[in-house]
C-alpha positions in Angstrom: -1.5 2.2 -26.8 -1.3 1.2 -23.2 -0.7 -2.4 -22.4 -1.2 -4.4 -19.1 -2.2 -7.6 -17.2 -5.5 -8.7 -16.0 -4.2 -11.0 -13.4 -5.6 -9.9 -10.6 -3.5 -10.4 -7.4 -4.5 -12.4 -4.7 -3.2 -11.3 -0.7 -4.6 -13.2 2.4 -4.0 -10.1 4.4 -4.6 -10.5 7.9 -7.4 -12.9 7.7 -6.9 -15.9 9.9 -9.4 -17.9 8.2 -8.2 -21.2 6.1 -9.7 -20.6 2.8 -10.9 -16.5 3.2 -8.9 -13.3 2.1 -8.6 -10.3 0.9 -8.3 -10.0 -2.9 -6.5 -6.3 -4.1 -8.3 -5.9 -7.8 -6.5 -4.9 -10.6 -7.4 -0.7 -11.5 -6.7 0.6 -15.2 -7.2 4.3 -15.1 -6.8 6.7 -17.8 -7.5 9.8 -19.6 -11.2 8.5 -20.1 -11.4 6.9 -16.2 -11.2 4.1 -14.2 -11.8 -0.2 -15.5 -11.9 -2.2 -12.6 -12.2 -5.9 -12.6 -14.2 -7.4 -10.0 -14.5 -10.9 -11.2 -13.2 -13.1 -13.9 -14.2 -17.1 -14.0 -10.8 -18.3 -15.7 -9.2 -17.0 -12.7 -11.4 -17.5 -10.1 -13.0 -20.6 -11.1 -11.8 -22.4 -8.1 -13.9 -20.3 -5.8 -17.2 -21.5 -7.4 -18.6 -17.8 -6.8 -21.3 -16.2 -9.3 -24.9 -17.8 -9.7 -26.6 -14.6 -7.9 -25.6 -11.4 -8.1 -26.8 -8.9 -5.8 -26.2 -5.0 -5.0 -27.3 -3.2 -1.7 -27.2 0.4 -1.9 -27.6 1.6 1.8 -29.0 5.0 3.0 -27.8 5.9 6.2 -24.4 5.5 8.2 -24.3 3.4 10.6 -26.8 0.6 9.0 -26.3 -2.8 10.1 -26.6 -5.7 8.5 -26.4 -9.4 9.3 -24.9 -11.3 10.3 -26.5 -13.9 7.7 -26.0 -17.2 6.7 -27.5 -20.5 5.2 -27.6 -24.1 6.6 -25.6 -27.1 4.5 -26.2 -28.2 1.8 -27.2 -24.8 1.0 -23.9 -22.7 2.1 -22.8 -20.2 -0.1 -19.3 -18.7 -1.2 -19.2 -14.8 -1.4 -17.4 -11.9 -2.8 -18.1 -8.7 -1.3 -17.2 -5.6 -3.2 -17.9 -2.5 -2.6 -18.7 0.0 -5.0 -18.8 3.2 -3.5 -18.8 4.2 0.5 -16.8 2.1 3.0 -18.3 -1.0 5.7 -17.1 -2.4 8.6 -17.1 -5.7 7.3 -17.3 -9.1 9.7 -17.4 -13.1 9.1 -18.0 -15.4 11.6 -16.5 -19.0 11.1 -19.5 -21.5 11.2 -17.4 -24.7 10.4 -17.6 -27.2 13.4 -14.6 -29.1 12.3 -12.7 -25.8 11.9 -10.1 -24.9 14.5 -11.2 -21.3 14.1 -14.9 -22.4 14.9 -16.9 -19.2 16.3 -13.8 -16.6 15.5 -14.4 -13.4 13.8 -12.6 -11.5 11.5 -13.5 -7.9 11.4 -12.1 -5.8 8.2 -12.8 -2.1 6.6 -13.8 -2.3 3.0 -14.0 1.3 1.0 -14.5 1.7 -2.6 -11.0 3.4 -2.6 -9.2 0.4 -1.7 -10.5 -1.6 -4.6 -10.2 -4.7 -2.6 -12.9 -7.5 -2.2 -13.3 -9.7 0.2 -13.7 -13.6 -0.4 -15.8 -15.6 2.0 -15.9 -19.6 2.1 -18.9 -21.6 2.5 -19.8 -22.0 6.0 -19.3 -18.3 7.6 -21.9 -16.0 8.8 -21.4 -12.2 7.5 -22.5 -9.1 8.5 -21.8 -5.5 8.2 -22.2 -1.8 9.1 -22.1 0.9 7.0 -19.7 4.2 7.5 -20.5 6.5 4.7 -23.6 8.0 3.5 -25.2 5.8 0.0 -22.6 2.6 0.1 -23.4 0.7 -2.2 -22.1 -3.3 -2.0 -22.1 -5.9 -4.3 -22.0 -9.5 -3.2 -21.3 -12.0 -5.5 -22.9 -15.6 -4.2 -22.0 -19.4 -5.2 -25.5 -20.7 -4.5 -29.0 -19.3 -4.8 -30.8 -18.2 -1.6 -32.8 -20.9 0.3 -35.7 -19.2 2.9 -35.3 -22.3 4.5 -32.2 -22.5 4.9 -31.5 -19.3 6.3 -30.3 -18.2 9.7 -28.1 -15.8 11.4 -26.4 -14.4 14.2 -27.5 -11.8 16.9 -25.4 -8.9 16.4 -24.7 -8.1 19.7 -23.5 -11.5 20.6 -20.9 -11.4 23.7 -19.7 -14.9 22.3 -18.0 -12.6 19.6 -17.6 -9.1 21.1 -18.0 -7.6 17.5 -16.8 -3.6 18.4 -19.4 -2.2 15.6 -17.9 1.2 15.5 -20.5 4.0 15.0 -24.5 3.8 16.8 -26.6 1.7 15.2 -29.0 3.3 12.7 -31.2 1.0 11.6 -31.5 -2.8 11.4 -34.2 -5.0 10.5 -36.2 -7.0 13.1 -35.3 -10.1 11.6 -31.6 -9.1 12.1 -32.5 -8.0 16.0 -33.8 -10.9 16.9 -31.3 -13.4 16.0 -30.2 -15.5 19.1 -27.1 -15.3 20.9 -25.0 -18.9 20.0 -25.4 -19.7 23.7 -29.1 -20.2 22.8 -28.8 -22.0 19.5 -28.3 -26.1 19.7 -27.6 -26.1 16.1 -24.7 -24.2 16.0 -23.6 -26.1 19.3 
């Protein structure tokens, strides 16, 4: 019998942003294949994440999409996992008070890494897929809010985001998101 820990073990791996990071999750793999644990309240209770789950399986590479998020009060927490495929994954630090206000963080998420990444409330996030059928699961703190909703335009020079492959598809919506220089509530 084969016995092990389910702590899973936290790294804030290159992320400059007080509050999001990289979480490395803990693989079990055996004769009969692989357990991975993606989420566990006891030890992640202090991130408030899971009232919404939701999984995006994406068709094409080279998809974008984003780069989403929701006005206070209605903010939410995420944790992006991806289950199969790999994204170019980018947050966008919306917290006025923040001294990393408008700063990206740009990060490669595959299903072989088996890490997830944790985003704070207040942070827009997008992403473009790189592999054919990616399939991502977020994990969400709050419930989505129509009215509350907003984003970013993708092609923004405020944040020179180097998407790395042609764009393949986008929705309008996610076209024709205006630049922050445009935008008197995010200034």
């Amino acid at each position: 019998m084969t016995t092990w820990s389910w702590r899973l073990k936290f790294t804030k791996r290159g992320t400059p942003f007080d509050g999001a990071f990289l979480i490395k999750n803990l693989v079990f793999q055996d004769s009969r294949g692989v357990f991975e644990k993606l989420y566990c309240n006891l030890e992640m209770s202090e991130f408030g994440v899971l009232n919404q789950i939701n999984l995006v399986t994406n068709l094409q590479v080279g998809t974008i999409r984003g780069l989403h998020f929701q006005f206070p009060p209605f903010e939410e927490a995420k944790l992006i996992n991806v289950l199969s495929g790999s994204i170019f994954d980018v947050i966008i630090d919306l917290r006025p008070t923040s001294s990393t206000y408008l700063k990206r963080f740009e990060v490669i998420l595959t299903a072989e890494e088996n890490e997830s990444l944790y985003i704070p409330k207040g942070f827009a996030h997008g992403y473009q897929t790189l592999s054919v059928k990616s399939q991502v699961l977020y994990l969400h703190s709050g419930h989505y809010n129509p009215e509350a909703e907003s984003g970013l335009n993708y092609a923004d020079p405020c944040f020179s985001i180097g998407w790395p492959l042609p764009i393949s598809g986008m929705s309008d919506r996610d076209k024709n998101f205006e630049f922050v220089s445009s935008r008197k509530d995010l200034l």
